[in-house]
C-alpha positions, -999 to +999 in steps of 0.1 A: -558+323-045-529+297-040-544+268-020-523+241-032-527+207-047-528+196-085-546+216-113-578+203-108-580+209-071-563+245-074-587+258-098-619+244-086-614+261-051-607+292-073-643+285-090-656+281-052-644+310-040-655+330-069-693+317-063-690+329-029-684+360-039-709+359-065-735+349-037-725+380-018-729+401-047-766+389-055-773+396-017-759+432-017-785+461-013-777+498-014-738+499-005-723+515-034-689+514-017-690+479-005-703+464-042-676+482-057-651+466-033-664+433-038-663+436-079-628+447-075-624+419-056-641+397-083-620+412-112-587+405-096-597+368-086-612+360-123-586+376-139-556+359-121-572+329-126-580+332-162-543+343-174-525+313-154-555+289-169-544+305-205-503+302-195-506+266-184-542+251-182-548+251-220-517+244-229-520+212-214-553+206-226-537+209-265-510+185-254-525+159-238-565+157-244-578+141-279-596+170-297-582+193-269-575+221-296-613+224-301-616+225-263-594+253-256-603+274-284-637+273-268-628+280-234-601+308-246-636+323-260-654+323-231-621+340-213-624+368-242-664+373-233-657+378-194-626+400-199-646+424-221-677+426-196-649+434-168-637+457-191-671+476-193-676+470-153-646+488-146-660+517-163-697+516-155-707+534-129-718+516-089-753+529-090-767+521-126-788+495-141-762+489-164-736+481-138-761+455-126-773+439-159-735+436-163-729+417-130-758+398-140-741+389-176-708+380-157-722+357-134-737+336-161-707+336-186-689+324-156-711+299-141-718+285-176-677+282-180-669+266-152-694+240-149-683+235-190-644+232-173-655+208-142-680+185-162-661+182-193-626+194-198-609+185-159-626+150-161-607+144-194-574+161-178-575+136-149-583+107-172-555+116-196-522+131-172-506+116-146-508+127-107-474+140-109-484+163-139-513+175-122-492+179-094-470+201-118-494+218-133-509+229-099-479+246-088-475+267-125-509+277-120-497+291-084-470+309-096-484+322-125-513+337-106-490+353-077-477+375-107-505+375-128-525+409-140-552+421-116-569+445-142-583+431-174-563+438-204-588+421-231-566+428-258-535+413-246-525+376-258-542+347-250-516+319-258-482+309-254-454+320-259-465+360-259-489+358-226-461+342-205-437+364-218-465+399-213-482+393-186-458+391-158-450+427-169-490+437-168-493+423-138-464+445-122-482+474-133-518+465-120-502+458-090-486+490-085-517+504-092-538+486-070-512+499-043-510+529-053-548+531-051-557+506-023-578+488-048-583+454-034-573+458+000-608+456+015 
């Protein structure tokens, strides 16, 4: 992730991406090894994405969208859902029904939120900010996700100041991790 471009364009591609690997997932049969890859893969993407839309996204949301309070308390809620289920993913077991029922439950808390974000709340960022603070925005959102967590930490803050100031520091750690472990290297 990191493509470039304002907000709007930065995340959506995220959102694309993500559905991609959602297809894959829905397509897999009977490769333990390779599903568990690919929701590793999953995890780090959604949860890089979700802490930089939490540092900067909603932030901007408050600021600059009537009623935007309402809106990213509601979207901040629909982060909490998907961290927990990752949460319980990364604990569940490749070969159960419950990993799969899980997947399943993740696939539609996400699909529901982002076409929530791209038919309601980035139509009334566009209308309301300029290109240049798009444009701003865009390259937070880049930096924040290059140091971003990779693991999902549901109990960590959601909102400014404390996540900017946390999760760099979580994100050091899942990334040693991760290297440690080759977790995400596939």
């Amino acid at each position: 992730m990191g493509h470039g471009g304002n907000i709007i364009e930065e995340l959506m591609t995220d959102h694309r991406e993500v559905e991609e690997m959602f297809s894959r997932i829905e397509t897999m049969t009977g490769k333990s090894q390779e599903l568990r890859d690919l929701v590793d893969e999953v995890t780090i993407e959604l949860v890089r994405h979700s802490v930089a839309e939490e540092q900067y996204l909603y932030p901007a949301v408050r600021e600059h969208i009537e009623g935007g309070d309402r809106l990213a308390d509601k979207e901040l809620a629909d982060h909490g859902r998907v961290e927990k289920i990752l949460k319980e993913l990364e604990k569940t077991d490749t070969d159960t029904a419950q990993r799969m029922q899980l997947l399943q439950l993740l696939m539609d808390e996400v699909t529901s939120h982002v076409q929530d974000e791209e038919n309601n709340l980035f139509p009334r960022l566009r209308q309301a900010c300029s290109p240049e603070t798009l444009d701003d925005l865009g390259d937070k959102i880049r930096r924040a996700k290059s140091m971003a967590p990779t693991r999902p930490h549901p109990s960590a803050p959601d909102t400014p100041p404390a996540n900017k100031l946390l999760a760099p520091g979580a994100g050091l750690v899942d990334r040693a991790r991760d290297f440690v472990t080759g977790r995400g290297k596939s």
